[in-house]
Structure formats: C-alpha cells, structure tokens
C-alpha positions, 0 to 999 in steps of 0.5 A: 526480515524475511516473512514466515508464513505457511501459505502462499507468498504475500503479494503486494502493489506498491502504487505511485497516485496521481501527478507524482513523479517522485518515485525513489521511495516506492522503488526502495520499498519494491526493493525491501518487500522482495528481498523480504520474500514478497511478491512486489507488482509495482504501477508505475508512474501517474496510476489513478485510484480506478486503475490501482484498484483494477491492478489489485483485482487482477493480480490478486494482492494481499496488500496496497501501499500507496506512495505520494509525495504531491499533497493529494494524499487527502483525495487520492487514498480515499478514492482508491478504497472506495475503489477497492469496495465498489469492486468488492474488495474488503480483505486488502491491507491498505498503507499509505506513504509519503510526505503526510502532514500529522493532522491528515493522519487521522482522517486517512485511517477513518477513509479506511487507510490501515497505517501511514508511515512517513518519510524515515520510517525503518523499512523493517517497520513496514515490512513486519506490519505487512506481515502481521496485516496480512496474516491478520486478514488471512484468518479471518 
C-alpha cells in the first residue's frame, strides 16, 4: 500500500531503545515504510529516549516507532514522550513494537503511546495506520 496524500511525503523515525541489539524487525519495517512511499530516518542501535526525541526535532517527523524487544518497553516509550513534550513536540504520531506483554498495553497508550503491534503483526496493518495517524494529525 503506497500512501496517498496531497502534501509532503510521511517522514517517520523507526528507533531502536535502550540495550537492544535485535534490530531485524525495525529494519523489516524501515524497509515496508520506504517502499510504502515514506520517507524512513532509521537510529540506529542503543538510542536513549533524549536522544529520539532530538532525532525527531531535527529531522522534522511525522511519525515515531519505537522498537524494543528487552523488556523496558514500560520505562523507555514513556520517557521518549515525555521527551517529545519537554521539547514541544505535541503533533507526532507515537508507535510502539515489540515483544509486549497484553497487560502492559494499557498503561503504554495512557503514557501517550498512539498504538502497539506486537510481533506478527501484517505490515500493511501498520503501514495504513501511519497513514491514517498522520493525515489525521495534519488537519488538525
């Protein structure tokens, strides 16, 4: 599914948290969301909360997802929104991946986290929610 919007391409920062090396499945996604028509910033290994934010000041995104496979998904996506708030950063759709308990769920979308997918999610799944998040946050 390629998107279909008028304005600019969909810019979006896949970001590997904290001490995961596992990084298969946010390079599978960096992968979809380019051929989906998206402009992909990729962090790299081991960014911190601080420094995803910086990364999504700088480079102007319209969407986050956060890949982790450790365990700190409960510390580590909270504190990249608070991150993203402290720098004024309100109008950012946040997603978060990975290896996520059902119960932890929950209390990731009341820190602010817009959706989790878990592993064997269908990539066109994320792919139309980018979509419809982002054109969703560009009219308000």
């Amino acid at each position: 599914m390629k998107q279909k919007m008028a304005s600019r391409r969909i810019r979006i920062l896949v970001a590997k948290l904290g001490l995961d090396g596992h990084d298969r499945g946010a390079l599978v996604l960096c992968r979809a969301f380019r051929d989906a028509g998206m402009e992909v910033i990729y962090s790299g290994l081991f960014a911190t909360p601080d420094r995803v934010a910086q990364i999504a000041e700088d480079e102007d995104v319209d969407a986050i997802a956060l890949s982790l496979l450790n365990g700190a998904h409960n510390t580590l996506f909270p504190r990249v929104v608070k991150a993203l708030k402290k720098k004024g950063i309100n109008d950012v759709l946040v997603m978060g991946g990975g290896v996520i308990p059902e119960e932890d769920k929950i209390g990731l979308v009341k820190a602010g986290i817009n959706v989790v997918f878990g592993p064997g999610t269908p990539l066109p799944t994320v792919i139309e929610h980018v979509i419809k998040g982002v054109s969703k946050l560009r009219k308000i």
